[in-house]
C-alpha distance (Angstrom), angle and dihedral (degrees) to the residues before:
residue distance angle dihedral
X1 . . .
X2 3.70 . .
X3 4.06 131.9 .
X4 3.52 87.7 -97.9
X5 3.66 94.8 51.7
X6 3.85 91.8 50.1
X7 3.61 86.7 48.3
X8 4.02 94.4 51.8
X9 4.21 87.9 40.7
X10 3.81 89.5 61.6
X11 3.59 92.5 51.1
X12 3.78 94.9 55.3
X13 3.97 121.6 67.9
X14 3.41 115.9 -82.9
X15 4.46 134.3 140.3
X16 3.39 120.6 -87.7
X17 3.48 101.8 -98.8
X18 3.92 92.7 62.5
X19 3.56 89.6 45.2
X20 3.93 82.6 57.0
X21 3.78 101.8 42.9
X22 3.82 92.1 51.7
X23 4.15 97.3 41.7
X24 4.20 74.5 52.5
X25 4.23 90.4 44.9
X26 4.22 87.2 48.7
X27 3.80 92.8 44.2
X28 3.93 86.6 53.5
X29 3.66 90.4 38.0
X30 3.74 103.7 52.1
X31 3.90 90.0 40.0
X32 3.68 94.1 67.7
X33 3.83 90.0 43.6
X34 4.42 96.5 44.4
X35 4.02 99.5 24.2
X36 3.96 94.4 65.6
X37 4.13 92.2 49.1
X38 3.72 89.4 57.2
X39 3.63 120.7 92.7
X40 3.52 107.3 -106.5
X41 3.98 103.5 -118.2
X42 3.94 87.9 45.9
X43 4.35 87.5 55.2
X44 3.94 90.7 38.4
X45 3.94 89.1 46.4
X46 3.87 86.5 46.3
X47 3.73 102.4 39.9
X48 4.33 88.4 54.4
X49 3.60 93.8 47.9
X50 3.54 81.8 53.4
X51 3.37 91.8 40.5
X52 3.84 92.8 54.8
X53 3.63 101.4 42.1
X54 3.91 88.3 48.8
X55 4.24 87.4 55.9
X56 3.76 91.8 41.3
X57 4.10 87.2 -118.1
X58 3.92 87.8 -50.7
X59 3.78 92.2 -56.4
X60 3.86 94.0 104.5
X61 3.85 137.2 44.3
X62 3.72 96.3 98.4
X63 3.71 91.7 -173.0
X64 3.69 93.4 46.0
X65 3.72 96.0 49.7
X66 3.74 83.3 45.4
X67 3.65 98.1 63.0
X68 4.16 92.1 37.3
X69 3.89 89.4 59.6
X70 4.13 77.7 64.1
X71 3.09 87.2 62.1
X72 3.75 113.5 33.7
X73 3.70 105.1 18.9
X74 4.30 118.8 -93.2
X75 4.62 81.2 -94.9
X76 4.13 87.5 60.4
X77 4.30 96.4 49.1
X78 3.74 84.1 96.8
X79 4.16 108.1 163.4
X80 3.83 88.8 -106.8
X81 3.84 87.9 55.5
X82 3.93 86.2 55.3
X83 3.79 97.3 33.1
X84 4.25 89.7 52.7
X85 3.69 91.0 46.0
X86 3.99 101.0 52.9
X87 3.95 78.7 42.5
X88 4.07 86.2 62.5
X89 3.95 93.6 49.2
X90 3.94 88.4 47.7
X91 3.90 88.0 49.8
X92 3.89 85.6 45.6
X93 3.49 89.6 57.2
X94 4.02 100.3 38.2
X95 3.88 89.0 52.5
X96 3.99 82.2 44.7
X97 3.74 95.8 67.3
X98 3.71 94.9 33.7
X99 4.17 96.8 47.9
X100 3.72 95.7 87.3
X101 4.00 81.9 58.4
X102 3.82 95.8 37.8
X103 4.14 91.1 49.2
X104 2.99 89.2 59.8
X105 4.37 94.3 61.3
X106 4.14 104.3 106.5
X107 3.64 84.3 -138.1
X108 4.27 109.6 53.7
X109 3.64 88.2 89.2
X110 3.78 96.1 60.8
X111 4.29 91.9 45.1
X112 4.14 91.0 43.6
X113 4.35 85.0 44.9
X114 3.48 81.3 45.5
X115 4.10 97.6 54.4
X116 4.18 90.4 41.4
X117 3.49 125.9 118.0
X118 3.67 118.7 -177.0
X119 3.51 100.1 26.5
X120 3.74 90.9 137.8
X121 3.62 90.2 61.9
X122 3.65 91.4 46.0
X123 4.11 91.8 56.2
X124 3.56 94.5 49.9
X125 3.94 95.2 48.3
X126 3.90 84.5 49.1
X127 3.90 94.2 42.7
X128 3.95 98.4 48.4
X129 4.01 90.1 67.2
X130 3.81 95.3 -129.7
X131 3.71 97.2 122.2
X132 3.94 117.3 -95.7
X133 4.03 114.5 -113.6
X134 4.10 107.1 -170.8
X135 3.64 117.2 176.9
X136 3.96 133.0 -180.0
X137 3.97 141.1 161.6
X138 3.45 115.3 -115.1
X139 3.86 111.7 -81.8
X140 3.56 131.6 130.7
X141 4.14 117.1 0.9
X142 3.85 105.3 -40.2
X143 3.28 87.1 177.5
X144 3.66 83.5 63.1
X145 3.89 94.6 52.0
X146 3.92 80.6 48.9
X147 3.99 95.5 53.0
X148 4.03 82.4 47.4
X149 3.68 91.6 54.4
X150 3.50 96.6 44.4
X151 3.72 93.4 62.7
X152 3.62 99.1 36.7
X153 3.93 90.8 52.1
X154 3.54 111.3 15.4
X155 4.26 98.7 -111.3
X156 3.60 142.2 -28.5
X157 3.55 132.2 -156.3
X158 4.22 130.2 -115.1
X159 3.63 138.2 175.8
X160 4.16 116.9 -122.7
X161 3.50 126.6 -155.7
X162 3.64 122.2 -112.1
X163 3.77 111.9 -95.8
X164 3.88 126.2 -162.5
X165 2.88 129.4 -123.0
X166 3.94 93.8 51.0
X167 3.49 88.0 -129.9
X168 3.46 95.6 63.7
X169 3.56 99.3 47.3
X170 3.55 87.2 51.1
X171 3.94 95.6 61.3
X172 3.84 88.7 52.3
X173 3.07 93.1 56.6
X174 3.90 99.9 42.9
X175 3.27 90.3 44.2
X176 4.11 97.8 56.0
X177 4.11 84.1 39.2
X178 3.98 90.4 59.4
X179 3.78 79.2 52.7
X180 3.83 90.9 61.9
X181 3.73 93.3 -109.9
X182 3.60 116.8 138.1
X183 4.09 108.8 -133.4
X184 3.29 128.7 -163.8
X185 3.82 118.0 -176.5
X186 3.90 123.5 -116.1
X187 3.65 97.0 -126.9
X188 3.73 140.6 5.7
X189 3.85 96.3 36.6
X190 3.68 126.8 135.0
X191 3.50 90.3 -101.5
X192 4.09 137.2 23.0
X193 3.45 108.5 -88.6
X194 3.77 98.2 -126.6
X195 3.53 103.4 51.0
X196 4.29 86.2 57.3
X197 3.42 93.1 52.9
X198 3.80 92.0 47.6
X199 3.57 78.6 58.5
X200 4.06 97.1 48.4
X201 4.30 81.3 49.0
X202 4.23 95.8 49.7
X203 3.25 90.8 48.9
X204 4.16 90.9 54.7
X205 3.69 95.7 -106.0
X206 3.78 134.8 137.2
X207 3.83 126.2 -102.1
X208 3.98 124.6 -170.1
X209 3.76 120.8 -157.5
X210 4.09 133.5 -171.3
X211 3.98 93.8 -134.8
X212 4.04 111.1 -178.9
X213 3.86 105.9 61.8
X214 3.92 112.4 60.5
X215 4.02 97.8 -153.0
X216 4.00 89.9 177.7
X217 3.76 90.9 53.5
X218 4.40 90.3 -141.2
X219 3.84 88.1 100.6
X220 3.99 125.7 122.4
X221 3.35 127.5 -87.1
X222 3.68 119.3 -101.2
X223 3.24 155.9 -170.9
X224 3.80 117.3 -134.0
X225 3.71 127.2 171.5
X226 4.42 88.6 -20.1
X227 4.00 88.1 -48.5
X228 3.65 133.7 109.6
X229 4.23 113.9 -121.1
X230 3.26 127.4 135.7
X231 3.61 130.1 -127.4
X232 4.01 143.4 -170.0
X233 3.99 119.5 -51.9
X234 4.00 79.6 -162.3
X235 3.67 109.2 97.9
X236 3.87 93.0 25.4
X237 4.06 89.5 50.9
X238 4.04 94.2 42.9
X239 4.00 83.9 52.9
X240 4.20 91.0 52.9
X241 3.63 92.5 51.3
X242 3.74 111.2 38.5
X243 3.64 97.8 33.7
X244 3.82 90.1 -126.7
X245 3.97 125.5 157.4
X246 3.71 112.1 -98.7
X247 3.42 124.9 -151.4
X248 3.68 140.3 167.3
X249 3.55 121.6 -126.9
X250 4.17 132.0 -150.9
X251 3.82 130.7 -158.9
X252 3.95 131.2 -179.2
X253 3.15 147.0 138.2
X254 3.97 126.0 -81.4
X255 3.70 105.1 -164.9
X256 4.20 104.9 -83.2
X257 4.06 87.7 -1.6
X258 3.75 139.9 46.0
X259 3.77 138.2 -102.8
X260 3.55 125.2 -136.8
X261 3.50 129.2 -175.4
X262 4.40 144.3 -179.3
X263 3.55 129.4 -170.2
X264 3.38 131.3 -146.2
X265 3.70 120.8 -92.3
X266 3.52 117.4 -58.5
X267 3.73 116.4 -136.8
X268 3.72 109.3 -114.2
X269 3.94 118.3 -160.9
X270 4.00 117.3 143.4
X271 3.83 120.5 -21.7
X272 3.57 120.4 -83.1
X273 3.48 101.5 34.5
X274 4.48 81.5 50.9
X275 4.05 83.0 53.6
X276 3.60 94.3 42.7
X277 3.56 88.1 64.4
X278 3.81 102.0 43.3
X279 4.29 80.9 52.5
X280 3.46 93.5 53.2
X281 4.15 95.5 37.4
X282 4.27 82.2 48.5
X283 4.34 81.7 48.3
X284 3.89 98.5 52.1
X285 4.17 85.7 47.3
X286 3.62 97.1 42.8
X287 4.33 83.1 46.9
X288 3.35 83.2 59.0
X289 3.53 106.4 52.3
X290 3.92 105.1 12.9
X291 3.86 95.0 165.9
X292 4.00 95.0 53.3
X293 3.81 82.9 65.7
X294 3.55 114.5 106.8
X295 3.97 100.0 -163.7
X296 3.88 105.0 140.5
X297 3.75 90.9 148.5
X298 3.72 133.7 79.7
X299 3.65 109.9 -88.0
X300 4.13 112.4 167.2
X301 3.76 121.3 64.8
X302 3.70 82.3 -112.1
X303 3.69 98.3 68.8
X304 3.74 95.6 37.5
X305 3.61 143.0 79.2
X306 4.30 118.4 -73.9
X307 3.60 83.5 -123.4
X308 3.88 89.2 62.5
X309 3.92 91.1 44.3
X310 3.82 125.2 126.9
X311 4.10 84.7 -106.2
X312 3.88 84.3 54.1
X313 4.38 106.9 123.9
X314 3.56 116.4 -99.5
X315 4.14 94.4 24.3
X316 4.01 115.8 151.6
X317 3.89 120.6 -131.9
């Protein structure tokens, strides 16, 4: 669905949700058309004003604060704490709408090669022919870490979520394909997503996976920062069965550039103690660089619904 057919869809009669998922789909869509023609200090002045006004000058974002005192302890959710983090989602999605642009800049690779750490451990994983699983919360740009991994090893594959309205959806994931990423859609597909990227992994290649959030709610119980959650079996599973090298991976942001970072191996025996480790890996990072951590969502069983609750049917543990 184009612009144009967004526009003509909101003209037409239609519930309110629909009405809201395609003023959302034309917000998305114009931003990646507008955004990159702007001079950048104009869309970074614009995007923390916006930034600010949406956090109430750090004094608001309950559920943000929320999931910061995790991190930092309730003393340490100071306003600037919650005013710098809604800053780093802005910047996420500023350098969103401007990557296809800023990919295309002969010399990202060297500043992003520049801000890695790990990279040895990441060129042995890839060399060794195993398959590659990298996994990592979402902090910093990860499209970023993507763009970097793209032109260090020519493409990876990742699973997206399902967007609505289709349209939407659909940008994300022409957007991250221009990138050179190799999407493969959470649900509805022609195939379950984990048996192709089993495939991708026997065949040697490399597989990136968002790890923290557990959208299908059948994940493994967890614990994260001293509180139960549960989070996805995914990369931990993949890891059992294909024998592939698992690693977790860390973005942020290093003042006008970005950090990247890849741990060793991580040890993978059976599956909770595999995930426990990933959690705790994700922990240390997020410690390190609590307001690159774009968690506006409930996350522990303690902010979410019963239904969601480590007692829910079906749970992993």
């Amino acid at each position: 669905m184009s612009i144009r057919e967004i526009l003509r869809d909101l003209t037409r009669s239609g519930g309110q949700q629909r009405r809201g998922e395609n003023l959302s789909a034309l917000g998305y869509l114009m931003g990646w058309r507008v955004v990159r023609l702007l001079p950048l200090p104009v869309a970074r002045w614009l995007f923390n004003a916006g930034a600010d006004l949406a956090s109430g000058k750090g004094s608001g974002m309950s559920q943000l604060r929320a999931n910061l005192a995790r991190v930092v302890g309730d003393d340490n959710v100071t306003d600037q704490l919650v005013r710098d983090a809604t800053r780093s989602y802005a910047r996420y999605w500023l350098e969103a709408f401007r990557l296809p642009s800023i990919a295309r800049d002969p010399g990202l690779q060297a500043v992003l090669k520049a801000g890695l750490v790990g990279q040895d451990q990441l060129d042995r994983a890839i060399r060794s022919g195993r398959g590659v699983i990298l996994t990592l919360p979402h902090t910093g740009n990860w499209d970023m870490a993507g763009t970097f991994l793209v032109g260090h090893n020519g493409g990876f594959t990742t699973v997206a979520e399902r967007l609505e309205p289709e349209a939407l959806f659909n940008a994300f994931v022409e957007f991250r394909e221009s990138l050179g990423f190799d999407v493969i859609p959470l649900t509805g597909g022609e195939a379950p997503p984990y048996d192709r990227l089993k495939q991708v992994l026997m065949r040697g290649g490399v597989v990136c996976l968002m790890g923290e959030r557990d959208l299908r709610q059948t994940g493994v119980r967890t614990q994260f920062f001293g509180e139960e959650t549960s989070m996805p079996a995914g990369p931990a599973r993949l890891a059992l069965d294909t024998g592939a090298s698992l690693h977790v991976v860390h973005s942020w942001f290093d003042g006008p550039g970005w950090g990247l970072s890849v741990s060793d191996e991580v040890e993978v025996d059976n599956l909770p103690d595999t995930v426990q480790r990933i959690a705790d890996l994700f922990a240390a990072n997020i410690a390190a660089h609590p307001a690159d951590w774009h968690m506006l969502q409930p996350l522990w069983f303690s902010d979410l619904d019963p239904d969601r609750g480590p007692n829910a049917p079906g749970r992993e543990g």
